[in-house]
N, C-alpha and C positions, 0 to 999 in steps of 0.2 A: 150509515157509516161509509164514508168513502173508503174506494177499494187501492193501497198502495201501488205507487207508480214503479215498475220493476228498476231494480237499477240498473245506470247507463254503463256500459264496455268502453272508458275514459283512453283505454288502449288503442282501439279501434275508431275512434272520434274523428273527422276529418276537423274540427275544427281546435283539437288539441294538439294535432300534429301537423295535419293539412296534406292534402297530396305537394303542394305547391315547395312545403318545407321537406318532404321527401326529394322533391326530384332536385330541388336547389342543392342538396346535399349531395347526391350521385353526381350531378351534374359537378360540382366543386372537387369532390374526389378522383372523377377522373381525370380533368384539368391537372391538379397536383401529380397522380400519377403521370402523366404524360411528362408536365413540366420537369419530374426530378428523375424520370428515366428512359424517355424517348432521346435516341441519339443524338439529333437534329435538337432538340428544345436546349441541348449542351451549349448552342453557336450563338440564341438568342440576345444573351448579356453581352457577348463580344460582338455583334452584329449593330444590338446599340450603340454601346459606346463608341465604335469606329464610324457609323453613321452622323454621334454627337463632334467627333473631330470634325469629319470633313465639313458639315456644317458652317463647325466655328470660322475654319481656314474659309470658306467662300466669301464669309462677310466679316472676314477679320480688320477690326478699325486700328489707327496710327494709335500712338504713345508708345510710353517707357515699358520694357517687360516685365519689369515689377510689376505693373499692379495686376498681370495674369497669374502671380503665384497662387493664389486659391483653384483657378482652373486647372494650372497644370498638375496642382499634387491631389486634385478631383481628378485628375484624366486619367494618372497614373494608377491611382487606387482603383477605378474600375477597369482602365485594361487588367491590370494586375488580375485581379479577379475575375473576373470573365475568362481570362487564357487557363488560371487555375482551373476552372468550373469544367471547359474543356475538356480537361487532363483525368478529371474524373471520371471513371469507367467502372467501378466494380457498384454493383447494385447495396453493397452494404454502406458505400459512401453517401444517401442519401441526406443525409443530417449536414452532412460539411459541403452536399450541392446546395442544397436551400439556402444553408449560409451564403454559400461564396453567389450565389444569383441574387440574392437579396442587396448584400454587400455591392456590387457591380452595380443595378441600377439604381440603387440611393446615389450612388459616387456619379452615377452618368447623372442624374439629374441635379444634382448640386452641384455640379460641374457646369452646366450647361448656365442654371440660373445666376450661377456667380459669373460666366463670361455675360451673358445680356446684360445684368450690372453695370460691367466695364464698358460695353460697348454702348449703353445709354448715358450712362455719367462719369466716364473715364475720361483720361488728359487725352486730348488728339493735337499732334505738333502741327501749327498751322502756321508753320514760315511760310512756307512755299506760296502761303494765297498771300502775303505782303507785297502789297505796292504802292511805289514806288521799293526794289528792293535796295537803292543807292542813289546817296543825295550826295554830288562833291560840290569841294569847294567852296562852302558855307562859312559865313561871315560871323562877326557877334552880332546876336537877335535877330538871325535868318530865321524863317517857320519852315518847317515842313508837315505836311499831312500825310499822315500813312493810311491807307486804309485796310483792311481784311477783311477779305470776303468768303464764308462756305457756302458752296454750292449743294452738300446733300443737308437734307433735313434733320439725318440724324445725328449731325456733327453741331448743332448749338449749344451751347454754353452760356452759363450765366457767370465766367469770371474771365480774367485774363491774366496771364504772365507775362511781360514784354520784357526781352534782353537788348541792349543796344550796344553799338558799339561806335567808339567817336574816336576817329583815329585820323595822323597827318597828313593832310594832302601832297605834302610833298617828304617825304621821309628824309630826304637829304638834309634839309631846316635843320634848326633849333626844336626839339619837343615842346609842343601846346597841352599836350594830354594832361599834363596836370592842373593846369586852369582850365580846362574845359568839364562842360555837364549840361546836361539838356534838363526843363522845365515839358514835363509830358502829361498831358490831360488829355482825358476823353469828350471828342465833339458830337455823340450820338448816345448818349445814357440820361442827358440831361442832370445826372448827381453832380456836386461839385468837388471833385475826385484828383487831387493833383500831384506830381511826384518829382523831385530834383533827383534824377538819374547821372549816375559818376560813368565813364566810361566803361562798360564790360557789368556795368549794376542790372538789377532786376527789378522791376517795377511789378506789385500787382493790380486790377483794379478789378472793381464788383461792375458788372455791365446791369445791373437793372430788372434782368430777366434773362433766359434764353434769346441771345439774337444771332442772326447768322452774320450780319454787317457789324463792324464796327470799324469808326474813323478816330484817328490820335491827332490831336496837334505837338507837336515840339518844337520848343523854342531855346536855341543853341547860346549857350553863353560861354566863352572861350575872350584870350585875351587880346586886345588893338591888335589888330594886325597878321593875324592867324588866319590861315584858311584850313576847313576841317571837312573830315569825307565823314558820311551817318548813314549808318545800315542796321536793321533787326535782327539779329543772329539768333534769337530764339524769339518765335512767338506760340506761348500754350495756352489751348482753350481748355477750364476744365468746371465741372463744377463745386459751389462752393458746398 
């Protein structure tokens, strides 16, 4: 008869417990205590979030302010919190620091990845790269090409918004503007994309892809005898 195997101390087992899951535990514990009551661990959440601002301001891209409302009422929620988190001092507030540091960097990081967002697929106002920005003195069935150019990488777009504006060459006249309207298509998408623009109208058009270049043709239709000035007074690249 064999002799029974005594039983195991399931307590003392390194492989029920592990030193490994001991020390992960101390190791976690004093982290926590430091975090929700060292002085200095108080600055942490407000040191992010004010590090996540000046970031964004460095490589803040054009467009409307709107589409930054997600960031800012992100921004606000974690400064808010973080300055709270500061203000806490007595050691029995530990429950409402964890909150309010927990709170702070959720809001700095969903803050942050809703600005990358905008600043990767947001509108960027791209008048200023239009050229020619004034075409006068244009007849009926004069063309003009416009082109627009980005220069940074991370300003392409796969769509366009183009505002024009077709107004009297000489103001003194008789008004043309109401017989007048330009015929605008895109000469670098290859799609067959084409728009009868009224004066002060807005045209969109789908570009194909992400490009940095795009060229328009417009062809000015206005009535015998009219000379007319053509300018883009809005060009936005956004995507769709």
């Amino acid at each position: 008869m064999s002799t029974p195997e005594p039983p195991r101390d399931i307590h003392n087992s390194p492989t029920t417990h592990g030193d490994h899951s001991i020390a992960a535990g101390t190791i976690r514990n004093v982290v926590i205590r430091w975090a929700l009551q060292h002085p200095s661990a108080s600055w942490l959440p407000l040191l992010l979030a004010c590090a996540a601002v000046v970031l964004a301001g460095t490589a803040w891209p054009d467009g409307p302010a709107a589409q930054y409302a997600l960031w800012g009422t992100l921004t606000a929620v974690s400064l808010g919190t973080a300055t709270a988190r500061v203000l806490v001092r007595r050691p029995d507030d530990a429950r409402r620091a964890a909150v309010l540091s927990l709170a702070s960097v959720l809001a700095t990081v969903g803050g942050w990845l809703a600005f990358r967002d905008v600043a990767t697929h947001g509108e960027i106002d791209a008048t200023g790269t239009v050229t020619p920005q004034v075409r006068r003195s244009l007849a009926d069935g004069a063309h003009v090409t416009l082109t627009l150019h980005t220069t940074a990488p991370e300003d392409t777009r796969n769509a366009l918004r183009l505002t024009l504006a077709i107004d009297d060459s000489d103001p003194a006249a008789p008004t043309c503007r109401p017989d007048s309207s330009a015929q605008v298509s895109l000469l670098s998408s290859g799609l067959v994309d084409q728009h009868e623009v009224r004066p002060g109208d807005t045209a969109a058009f789908s570009l194909g892809g992400q490009v940095s270049t795009v060229r328009i043709d417009i062809r000015l239709v206005t009535a015998r005898g009219c000379l007319m000035d053509l300018r883009a007074t809005r060009a936005t690249l956004y995507d769709e």
